[in-house]
VEXDREN-2710 file (C-alpha; in Angstrom, 1 decimal):
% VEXDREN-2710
k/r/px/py/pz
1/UNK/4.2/-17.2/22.1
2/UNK/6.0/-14.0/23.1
3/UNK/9.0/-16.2/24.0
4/UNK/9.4/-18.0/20.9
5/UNK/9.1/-14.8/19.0
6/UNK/12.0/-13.4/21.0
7/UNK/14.1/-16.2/20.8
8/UNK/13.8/-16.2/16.8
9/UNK/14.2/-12.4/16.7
10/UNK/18.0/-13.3/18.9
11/UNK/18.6/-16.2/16.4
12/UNK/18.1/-13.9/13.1
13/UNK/19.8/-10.7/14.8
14/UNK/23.2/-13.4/15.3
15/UNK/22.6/-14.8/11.8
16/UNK/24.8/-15.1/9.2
17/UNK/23.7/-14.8/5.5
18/UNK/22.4/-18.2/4.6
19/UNK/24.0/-18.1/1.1
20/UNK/25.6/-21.0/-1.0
21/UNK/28.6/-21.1/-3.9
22/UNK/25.8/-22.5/-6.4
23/UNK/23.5/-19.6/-6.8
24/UNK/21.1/-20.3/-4.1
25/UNK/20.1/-17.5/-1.8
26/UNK/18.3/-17.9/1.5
27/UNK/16.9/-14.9/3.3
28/UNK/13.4/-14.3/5.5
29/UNK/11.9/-12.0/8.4
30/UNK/10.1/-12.1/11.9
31/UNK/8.1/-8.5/12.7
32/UNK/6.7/-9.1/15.7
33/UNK/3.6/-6.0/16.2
34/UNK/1.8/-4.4/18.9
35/UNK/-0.6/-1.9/18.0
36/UNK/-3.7/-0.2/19.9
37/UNK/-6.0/2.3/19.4
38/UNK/-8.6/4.6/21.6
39/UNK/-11.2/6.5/20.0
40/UNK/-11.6/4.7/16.5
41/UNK/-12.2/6.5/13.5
42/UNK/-13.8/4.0/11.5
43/UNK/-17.8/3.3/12.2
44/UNK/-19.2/-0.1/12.8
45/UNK/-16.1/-1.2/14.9
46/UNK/-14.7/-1.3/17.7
47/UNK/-14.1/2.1/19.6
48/UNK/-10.6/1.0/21.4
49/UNK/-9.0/-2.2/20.7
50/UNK/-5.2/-3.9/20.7
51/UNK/-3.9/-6.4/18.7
52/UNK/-0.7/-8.0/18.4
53/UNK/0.6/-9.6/15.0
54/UNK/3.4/-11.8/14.2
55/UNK/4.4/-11.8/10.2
56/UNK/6.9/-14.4/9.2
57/UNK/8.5/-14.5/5.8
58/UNK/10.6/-16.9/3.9
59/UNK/12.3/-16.4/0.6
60/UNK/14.6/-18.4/-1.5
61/UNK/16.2/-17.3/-5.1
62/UNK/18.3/-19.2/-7.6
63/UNK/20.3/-17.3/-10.1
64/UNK/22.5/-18.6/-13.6
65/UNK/23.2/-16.4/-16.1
66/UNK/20.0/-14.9/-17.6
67/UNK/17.5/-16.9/-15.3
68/UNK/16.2/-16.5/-11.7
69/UNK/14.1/-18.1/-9.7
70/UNK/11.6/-17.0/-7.0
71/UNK/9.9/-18.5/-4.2
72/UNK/8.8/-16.6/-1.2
73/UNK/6.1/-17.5/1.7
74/UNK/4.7/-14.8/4.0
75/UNK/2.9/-16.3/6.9
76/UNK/0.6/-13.1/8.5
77/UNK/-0.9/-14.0/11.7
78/UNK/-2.8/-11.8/14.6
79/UNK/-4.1/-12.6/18.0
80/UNK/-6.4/-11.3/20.5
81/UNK/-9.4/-9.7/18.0
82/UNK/-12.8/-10.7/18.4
83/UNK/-15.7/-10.0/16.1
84/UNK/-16.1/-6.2/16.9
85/UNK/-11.6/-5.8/15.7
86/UNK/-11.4/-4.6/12.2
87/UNK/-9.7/-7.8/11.0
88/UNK/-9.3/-8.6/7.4
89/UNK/-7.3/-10.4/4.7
90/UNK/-5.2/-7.0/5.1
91/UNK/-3.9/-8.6/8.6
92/UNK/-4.5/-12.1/8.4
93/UNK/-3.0/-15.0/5.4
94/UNK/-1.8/-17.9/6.5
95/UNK/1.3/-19.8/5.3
96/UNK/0.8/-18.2/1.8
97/UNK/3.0/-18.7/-1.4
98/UNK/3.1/-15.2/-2.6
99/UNK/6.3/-15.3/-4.7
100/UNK/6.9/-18.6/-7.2
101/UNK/7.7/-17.1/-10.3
102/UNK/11.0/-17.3/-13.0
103/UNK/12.5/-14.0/-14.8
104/UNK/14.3/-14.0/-18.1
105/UNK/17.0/-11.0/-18.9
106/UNK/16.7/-11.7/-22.7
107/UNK/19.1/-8.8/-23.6
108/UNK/18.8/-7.0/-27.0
109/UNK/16.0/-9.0/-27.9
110/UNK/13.9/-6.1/-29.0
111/UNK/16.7/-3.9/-30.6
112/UNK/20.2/-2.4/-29.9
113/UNK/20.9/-0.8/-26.8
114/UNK/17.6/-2.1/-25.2
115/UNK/17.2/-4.8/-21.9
116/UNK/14.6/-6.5/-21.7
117/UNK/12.9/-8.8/-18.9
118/UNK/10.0/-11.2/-18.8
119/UNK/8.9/-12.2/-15.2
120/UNK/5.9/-14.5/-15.1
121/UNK/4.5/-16.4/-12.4
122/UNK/3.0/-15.3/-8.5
123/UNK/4.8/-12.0/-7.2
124/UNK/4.7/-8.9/-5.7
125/UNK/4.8/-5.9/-7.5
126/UNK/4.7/-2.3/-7.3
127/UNK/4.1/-0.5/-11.0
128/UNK/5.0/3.0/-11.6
129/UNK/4.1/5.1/-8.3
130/UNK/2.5/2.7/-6.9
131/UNK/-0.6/4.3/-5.9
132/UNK/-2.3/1.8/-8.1
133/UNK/-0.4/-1.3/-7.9
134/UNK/2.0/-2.5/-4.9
135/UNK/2.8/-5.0/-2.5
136/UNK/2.4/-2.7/0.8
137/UNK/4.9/-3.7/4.1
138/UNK/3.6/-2.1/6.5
139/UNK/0.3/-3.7/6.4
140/UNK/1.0/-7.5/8.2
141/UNK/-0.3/-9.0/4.9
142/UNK/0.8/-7.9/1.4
143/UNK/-0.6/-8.0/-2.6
144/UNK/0.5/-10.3/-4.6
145/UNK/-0.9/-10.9/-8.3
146/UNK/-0.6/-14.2/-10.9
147/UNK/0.8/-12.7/-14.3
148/UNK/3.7/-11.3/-16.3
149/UNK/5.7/-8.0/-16.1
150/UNK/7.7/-7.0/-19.8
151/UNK/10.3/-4.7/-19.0
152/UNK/12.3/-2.9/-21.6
153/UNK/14.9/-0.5/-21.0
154/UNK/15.4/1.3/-24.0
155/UNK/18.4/4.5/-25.4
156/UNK/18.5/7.7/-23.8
157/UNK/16.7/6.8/-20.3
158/UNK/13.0/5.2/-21.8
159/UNK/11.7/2.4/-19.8
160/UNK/8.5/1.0/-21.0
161/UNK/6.1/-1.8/-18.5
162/UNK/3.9/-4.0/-20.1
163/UNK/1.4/-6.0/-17.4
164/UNK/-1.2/-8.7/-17.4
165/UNK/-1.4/-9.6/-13.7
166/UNK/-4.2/-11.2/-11.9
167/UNK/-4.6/-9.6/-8.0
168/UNK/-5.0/-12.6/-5.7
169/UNK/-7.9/-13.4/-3.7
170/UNK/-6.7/-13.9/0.1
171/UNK/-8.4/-16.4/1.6
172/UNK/-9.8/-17.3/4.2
173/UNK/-12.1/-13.9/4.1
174/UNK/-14.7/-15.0/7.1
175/UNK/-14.2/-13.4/10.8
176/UNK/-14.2/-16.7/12.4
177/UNK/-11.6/-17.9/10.0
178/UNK/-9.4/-15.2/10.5
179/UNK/-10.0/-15.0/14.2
180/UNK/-8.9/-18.5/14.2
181/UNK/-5.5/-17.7/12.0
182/UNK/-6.7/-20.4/9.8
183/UNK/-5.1/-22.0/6.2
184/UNK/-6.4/-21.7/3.1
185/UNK/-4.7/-21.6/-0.5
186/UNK/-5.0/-17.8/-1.9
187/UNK/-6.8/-18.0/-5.5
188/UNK/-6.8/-16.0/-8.8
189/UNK/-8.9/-16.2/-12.0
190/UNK/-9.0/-14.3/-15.4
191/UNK/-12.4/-12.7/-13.7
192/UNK/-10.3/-10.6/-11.7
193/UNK/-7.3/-9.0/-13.8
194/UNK/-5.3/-5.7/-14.3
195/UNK/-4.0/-5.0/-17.9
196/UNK/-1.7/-2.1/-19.6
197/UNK/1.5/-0.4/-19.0
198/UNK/3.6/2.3/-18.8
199/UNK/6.5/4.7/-20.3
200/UNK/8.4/6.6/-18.2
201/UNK/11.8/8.5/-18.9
202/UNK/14.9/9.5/-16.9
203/UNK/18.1/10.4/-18.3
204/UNK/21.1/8.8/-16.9
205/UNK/22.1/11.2/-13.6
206/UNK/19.2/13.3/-14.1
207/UNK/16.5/13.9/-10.5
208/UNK/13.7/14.8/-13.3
209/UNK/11.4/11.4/-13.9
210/UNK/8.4/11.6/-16.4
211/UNK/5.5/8.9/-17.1
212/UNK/2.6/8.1/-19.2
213/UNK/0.5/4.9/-17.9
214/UNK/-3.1/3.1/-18.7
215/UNK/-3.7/0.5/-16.1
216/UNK/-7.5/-1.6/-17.0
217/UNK/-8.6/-3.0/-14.2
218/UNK/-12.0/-5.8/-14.8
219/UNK/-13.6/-7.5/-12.2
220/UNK/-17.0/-10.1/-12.7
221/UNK/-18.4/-12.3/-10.3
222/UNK/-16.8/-16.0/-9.3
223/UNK/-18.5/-19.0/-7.9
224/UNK/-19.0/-17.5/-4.1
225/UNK/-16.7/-14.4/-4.9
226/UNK/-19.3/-11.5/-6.2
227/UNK/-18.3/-8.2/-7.1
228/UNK/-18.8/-5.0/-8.3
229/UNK/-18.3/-5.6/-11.8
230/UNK/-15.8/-2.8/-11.9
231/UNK/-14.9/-1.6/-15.0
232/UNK/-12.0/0.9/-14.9
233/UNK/-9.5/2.4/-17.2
234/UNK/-6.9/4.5/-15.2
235/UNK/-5.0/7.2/-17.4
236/UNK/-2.3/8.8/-15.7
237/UNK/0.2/11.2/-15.9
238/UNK/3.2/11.9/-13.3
239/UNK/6.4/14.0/-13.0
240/UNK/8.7/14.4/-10.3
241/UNK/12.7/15.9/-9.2
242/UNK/14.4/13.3/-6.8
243/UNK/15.3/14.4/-3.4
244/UNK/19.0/15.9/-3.7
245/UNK/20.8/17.9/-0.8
246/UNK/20.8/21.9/-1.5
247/UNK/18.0/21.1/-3.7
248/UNK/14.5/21.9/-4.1
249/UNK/12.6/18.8/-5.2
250/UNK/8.5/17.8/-5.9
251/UNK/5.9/16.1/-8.2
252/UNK/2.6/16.1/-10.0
253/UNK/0.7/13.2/-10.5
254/UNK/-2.9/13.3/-11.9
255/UNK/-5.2/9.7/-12.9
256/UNK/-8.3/9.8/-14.5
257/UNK/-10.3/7.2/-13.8
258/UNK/-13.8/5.6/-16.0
259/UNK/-15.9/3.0/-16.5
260/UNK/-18.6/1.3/-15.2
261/UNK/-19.4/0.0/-11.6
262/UNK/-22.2/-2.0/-10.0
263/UNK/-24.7/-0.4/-7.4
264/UNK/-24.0/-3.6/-5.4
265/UNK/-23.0/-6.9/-5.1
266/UNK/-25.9/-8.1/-5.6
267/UNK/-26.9/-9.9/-9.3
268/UNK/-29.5/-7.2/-10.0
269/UNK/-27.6/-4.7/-9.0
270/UNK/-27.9/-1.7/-11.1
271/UNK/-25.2/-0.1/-13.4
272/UNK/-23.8/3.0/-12.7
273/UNK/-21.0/4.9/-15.0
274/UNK/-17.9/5.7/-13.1
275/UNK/-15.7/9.2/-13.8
276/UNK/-13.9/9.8/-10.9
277/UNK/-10.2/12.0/-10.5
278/UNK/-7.0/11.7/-8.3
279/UNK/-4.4/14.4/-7.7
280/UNK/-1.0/14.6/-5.6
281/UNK/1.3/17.4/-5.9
282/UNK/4.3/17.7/-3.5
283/UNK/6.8/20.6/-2.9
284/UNK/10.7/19.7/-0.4
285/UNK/13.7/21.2/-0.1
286/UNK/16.6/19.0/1.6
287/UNK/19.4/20.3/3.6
288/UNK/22.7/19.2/3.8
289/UNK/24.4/18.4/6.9
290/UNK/24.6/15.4/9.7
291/UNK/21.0/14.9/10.0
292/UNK/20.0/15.1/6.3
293/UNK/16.6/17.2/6.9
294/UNK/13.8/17.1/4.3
295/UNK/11.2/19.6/4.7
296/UNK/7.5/18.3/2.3
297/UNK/5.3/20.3/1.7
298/UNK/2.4/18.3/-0.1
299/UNK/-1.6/17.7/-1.3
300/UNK/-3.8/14.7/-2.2
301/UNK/-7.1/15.1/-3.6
302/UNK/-9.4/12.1/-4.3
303/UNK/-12.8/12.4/-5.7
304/UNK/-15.9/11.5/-4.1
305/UNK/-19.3/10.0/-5.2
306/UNK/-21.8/12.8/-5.4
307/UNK/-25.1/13.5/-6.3
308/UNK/-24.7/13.8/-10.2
309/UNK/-25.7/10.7/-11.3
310/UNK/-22.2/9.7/-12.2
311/UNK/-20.0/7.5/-9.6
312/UNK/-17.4/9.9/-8.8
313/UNK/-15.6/7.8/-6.0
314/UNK/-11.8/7.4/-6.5
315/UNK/-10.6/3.8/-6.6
316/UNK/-7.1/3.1/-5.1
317/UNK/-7.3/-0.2/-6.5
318/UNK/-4.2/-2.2/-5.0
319/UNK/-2.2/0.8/-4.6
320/UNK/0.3/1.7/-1.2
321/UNK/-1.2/3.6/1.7
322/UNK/1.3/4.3/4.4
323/UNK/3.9/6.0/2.0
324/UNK/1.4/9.4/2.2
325/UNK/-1.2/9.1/4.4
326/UNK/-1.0/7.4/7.7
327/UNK/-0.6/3.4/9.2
328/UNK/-3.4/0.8/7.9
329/UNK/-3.7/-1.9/10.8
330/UNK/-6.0/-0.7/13.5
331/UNK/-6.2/2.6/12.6
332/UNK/-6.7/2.3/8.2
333/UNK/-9.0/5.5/8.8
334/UNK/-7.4/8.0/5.5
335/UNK/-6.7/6.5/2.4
336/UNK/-6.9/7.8/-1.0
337/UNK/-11.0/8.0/-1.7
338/UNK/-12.8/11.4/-1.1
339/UNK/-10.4/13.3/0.5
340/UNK/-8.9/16.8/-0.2
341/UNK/-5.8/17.2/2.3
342/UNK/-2.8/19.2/2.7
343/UNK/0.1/18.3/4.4
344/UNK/3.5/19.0/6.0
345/UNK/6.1/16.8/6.9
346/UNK/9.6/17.1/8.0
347/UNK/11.9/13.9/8.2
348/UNK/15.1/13.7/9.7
349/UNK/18.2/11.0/9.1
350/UNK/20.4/11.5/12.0
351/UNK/22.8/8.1/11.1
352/UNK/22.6/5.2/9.2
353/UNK/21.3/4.0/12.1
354/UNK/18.4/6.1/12.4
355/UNK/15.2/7.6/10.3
356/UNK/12.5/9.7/11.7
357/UNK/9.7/12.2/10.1
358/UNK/6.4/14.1/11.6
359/UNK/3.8/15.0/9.9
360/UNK/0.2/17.3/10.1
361/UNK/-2.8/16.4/7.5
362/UNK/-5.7/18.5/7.4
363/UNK/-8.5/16.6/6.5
364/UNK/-11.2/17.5/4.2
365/UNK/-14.1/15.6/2.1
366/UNK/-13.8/16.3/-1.8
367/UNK/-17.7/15.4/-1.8
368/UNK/-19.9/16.3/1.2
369/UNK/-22.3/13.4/0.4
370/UNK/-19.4/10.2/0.0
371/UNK/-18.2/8.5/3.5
372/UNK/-15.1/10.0/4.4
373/UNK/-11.9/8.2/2.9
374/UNK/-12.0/4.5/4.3
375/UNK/-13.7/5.2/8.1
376/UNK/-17.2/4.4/6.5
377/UNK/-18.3/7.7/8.3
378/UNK/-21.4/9.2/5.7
379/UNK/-24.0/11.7/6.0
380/UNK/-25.9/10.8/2.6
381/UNK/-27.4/14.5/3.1
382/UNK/-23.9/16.1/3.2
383/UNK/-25.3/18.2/6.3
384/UNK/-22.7/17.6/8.2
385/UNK/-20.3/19.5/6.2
386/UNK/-16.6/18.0/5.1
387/UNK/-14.2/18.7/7.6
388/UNK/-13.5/15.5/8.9
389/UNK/-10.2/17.0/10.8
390/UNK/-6.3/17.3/11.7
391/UNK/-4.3/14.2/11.9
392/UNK/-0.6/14.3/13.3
393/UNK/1.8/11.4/12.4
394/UNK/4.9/10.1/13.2
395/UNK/7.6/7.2/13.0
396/UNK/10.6/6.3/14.2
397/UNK/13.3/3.4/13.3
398/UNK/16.4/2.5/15.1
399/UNK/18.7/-0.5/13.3
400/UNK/19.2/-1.8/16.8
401/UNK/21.7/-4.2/15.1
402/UNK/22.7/-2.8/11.4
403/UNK/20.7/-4.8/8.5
404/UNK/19.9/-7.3/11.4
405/UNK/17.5/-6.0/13.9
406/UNK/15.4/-3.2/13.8
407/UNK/12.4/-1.5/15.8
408/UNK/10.1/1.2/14.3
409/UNK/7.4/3.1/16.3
410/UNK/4.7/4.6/14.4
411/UNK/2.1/7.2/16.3
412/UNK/-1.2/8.9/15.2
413/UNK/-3.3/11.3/16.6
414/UNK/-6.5/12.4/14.7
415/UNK/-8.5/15.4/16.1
416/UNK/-11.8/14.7/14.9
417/UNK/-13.5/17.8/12.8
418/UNK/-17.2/18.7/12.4
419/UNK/-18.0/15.6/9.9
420/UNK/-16.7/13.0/12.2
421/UNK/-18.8/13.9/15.0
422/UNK/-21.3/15.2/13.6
423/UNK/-22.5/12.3/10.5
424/UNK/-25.3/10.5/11.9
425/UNK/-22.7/7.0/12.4
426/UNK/-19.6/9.4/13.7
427/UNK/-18.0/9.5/17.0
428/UNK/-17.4/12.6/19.6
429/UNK/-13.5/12.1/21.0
430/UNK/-10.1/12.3/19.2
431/UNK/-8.1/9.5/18.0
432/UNK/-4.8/8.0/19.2
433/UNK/-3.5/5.1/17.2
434/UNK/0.5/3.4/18.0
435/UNK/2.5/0.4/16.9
436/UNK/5.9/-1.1/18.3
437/UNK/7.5/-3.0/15.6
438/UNK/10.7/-5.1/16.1
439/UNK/11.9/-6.9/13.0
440/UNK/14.8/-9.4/12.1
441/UNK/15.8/-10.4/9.3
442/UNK/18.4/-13.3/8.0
END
C-alpha cells in the first residue's frame, strides 16, 4: 500500500489543474496519516496504539451563470486497529458521496441591495463559528448533512443563514465493519435534523463581527438507529475583532443550551430536562514583521452534568474540535463537554511556505461528578477532584511544493492531573500523542 500512496502523492504534486473551457472543474486529495499514541487518555481503550490512515477525496463542480453544481466523494480508510483502537465513523467511511448538491445566486430576489443563495442537496457545512455545525478536516472522516442553506446578504454588512439540514448517519458503525474498511451507503432521515439560523453583521473593512443564532437540533429513534431523543434549542451570542498586524484582537462567544434528553438508549429510558452552558472568550495581539507572530491568550468553559437533577452536560453537537482544543484521531481526549481550561498559544508564519503554533491548556472539570470532556474518565462521587491536567500542543506545516504538496506534524503531550489518575477507570502516566501528515492535492 505504502507505494501506491507515494506514487499518487508524486503524480498529484506534478499535476496540473484538471480544468476545462466549459465550466467543469476537477480537483481531489491524498493525506496519507501516521499517528501513535503511549499513555491513552481515554478509558476502555487501548493504552498505546498506531494507526495509519489514507483519506482520498474527489470533487467535481459545474458552473453557468447563477447555477453550480457539486459532487464530491471522500473515501476515509485506516489500517492496522483491532478491537481494543478507538475506531469510529470519525476515522472510517468508505467511498462516500458527501457533496451532490446544486446552488442558486438568485440575486435581488428578496429586495434591493440584497444576494441571495439557496443551496440544497448533500454538503458540508460549517454555520456561524462552527462550534455547532462543521465539516471538520483534520479528523480522516468529515460531517456532511442532507438539507438547504438560505443565504442573504443584505445593506450595510447583515448576513442572515436560514438552515434545515439533516446530519448523516455514517455507516458502517460496527468494529468489525470498520476494521474491515468496508462499504456502506451513509443515510439520513427527518428523525435526525438541525433547524434555525443566524444574523450576523460586519461592515465592509471593519475586524469587528457580531451574531445572534438559534440552532434546534431533534433526534428520535430509527429502525436499528436508537437515540437519545435529544431535544435541544442552542441560543447563542458571539462577537469577535479579526486578527490585524499592530493590533490587539479577541472574542466572546456564549450558547445556552435546553431541552430534553433521554437517560439512555434504551425505549424506557427515563426523561431528563437538559440546561447546560458554553463559553469561549479569547484575547491576541499580532506583530508585524517577517514571521507574522500572534500571541492568544484564551478560555473555554463547558458545562457538566451534576448532581441537580437537571442534565447540565454541554453538547457540541457536530461542531469543529481541532481549531481550539487539540487533534481528534487517536488521541480525541479534550473536546468541548465539562471542561473549564485556559490557554496560551503563540503561532508563527515564517513564509508562505510555512505555519506553526504551540500551545499550553490547563485542564479543569466544570463539574466534579461528569466524565472529563470526551476520555470517558468519571468518578460519579466527584472525590477525585477536577483537575484532570496540563496539555501542551503543537503543529507544524511545510508546502513542500506550493498549493501541491504539503506535510503537517501535529504533537501532544498531556500531563495527567489528580482526576485522571485518580477516578476509579483513570490511568497513572502522561500522555504523548503525534501524527505525520503528507497531503497532495490536484
Amino acid at each position: 500500500m505504502k507505494y501506491t500512496v507515494l506514487a499518487a502523492l508524486g503524480l498529484l504534486c506534478w499535476s496540473a489543474d484538471a480544468r476545462a473551457e466549459d465550466g467543469v472543474q476537477i480537483s481531489g486529495s491524498i493525506r496519507a496519516r501516521y499517528e501513535a499514541i503511549e499513555g491513552q487518555a481515554r478509558a476502555g481503550v487501548n493504552a498505546s496504539d498506531q494507526l495509519p490512515g489514507l483519506r482520498t477525496t474527489l470533487r467535481a463542480e459545474w458552473k453557468h451563470g447563477p447555477i453550480q453544481l457539486v459532487g464530491e466523494i471522500y473515501d476515509s480508510r485506516e489500517w492496522n486497529a483491532n478491537p481494543g483502537t478507538p475506531l469510529s465513523t470519525n476515522d472510517v467511511n468508505v467511498m462516500e458521496p458527501a457533496q451532490a448538491y446544486i446552488m442558486a445566486n438568485l440575486g435581488s430576489t428578496l429586495g434591493k441591495g440584497t444576494k441571495t443563495t439557496i443551496q440544497a442537496g448533500r454538503m458540508m457545512a460549517r454555520i456561524g463559528s462552527g462550534r455547532l455545525i462543521a465539516s471538520d478536516d483534520y479528523r480522516n472522516s468529515t460531517n456532511s448533512y442532507t438539507g438547504a442553506i438560505v443565504t442573504t446578504a443584505m445593506p450595510h454588512g447583515y448576513t442572515s443563514t436560514l438552515i434545515y439540514l439533516m446530519p448523516h448517519l455514517r455507516l458502517p458503525d460496527d468494529g468489525v465493519s470498520l476494521r474491515d474498511n468496508r462499504f456502506a451507503l451513509d443515510s439520513e432521515n427527518v428523525n435526525i435534523a438541525l433547524s434555525g439560523g443566524l444574523l450576523a453583521h460586519q461592515a465592509k473593512g471593519s475586524p469587528f463581527l457580531s451574531e445572534i443564532s438559534f440552532i434546534h437540533f431533534g433526534e428520535r429513534d430509527a429502525p436499528g438507529h436508537p437515540t437519545r431523543d435529544r431535544l435541544l434549542n442552542n441560543l447563542g451570542l458571539r462577537a469577535s475583532f479579526d486578527p490585524r498586524p499592530g493590533h490587539v484582537d479577541g472574542g466572546v462567544e456564549g450558547i445556552y443550551q435546553w431541552g430534553h434528553v433521554s437517560a439512555s438508549t434504551a425505549a424506557n429510558a427515563a426523561t431528563l430536562t437538559a440546561s447546560a452552558t458554553f463559553l469561549r472568550a479569547h484575547l491576541g495581539y499580532s506583530w508585524a514583521g517577517k514571521w507574522k507572530p500572534h500571541m492568544l491568550f484564551e478560555f473555554d468553559r463547558a458545562s457538566g452534568d451534576g448532581t441537580s437533577g437537571t442534565y447540565g452536560h454541554f453538547d457540541t453537537l457536530f461542531g469543529f474540535r481541532r481549531g481550539d482544543f487539540a487533534p481528534s484521531g487517536l488521541y480525541n481526549a479534550v473536546g468541548r463537554a465539562n471542561i473549564a481550561s485556559p490557554g496560551l498559544r503563540i503561532e508563527v508564519t515564517p513564509s508562505a511556505r510555512v505555519d506553526a503554533f504551540i500551545g499550553w491548556r490547563g485542564l479543569w472539570l466544570a463539574d466534579a461528578h461528569d466524565s472529563f470532556s470526551s476520555t470517558s474518565v468519571r468518578d460519579a462521587t466527584g472525590r477525585s477532584g477536577n483537575f484532570a491536567g496540563h496539555q501542551f500542543d503543537t503543529r507544524l506545516r511545510y508546502w513542500i511544493k506550493p498549493k501541491r504538496l504539503r506535510f503537517e506534524f501535529d504533537g501532544v503531550y498531556l500531563a495527567r492531573g489528580s482526576f485522571m489518575e485518580n477516578a476509579p477507570n483513570g490511568r497513572r502516566g502522561d500522555t504523548r500523542y503525534v501524527s505525520f501528515n503528507l497531503t497532495g492535492y490536484f
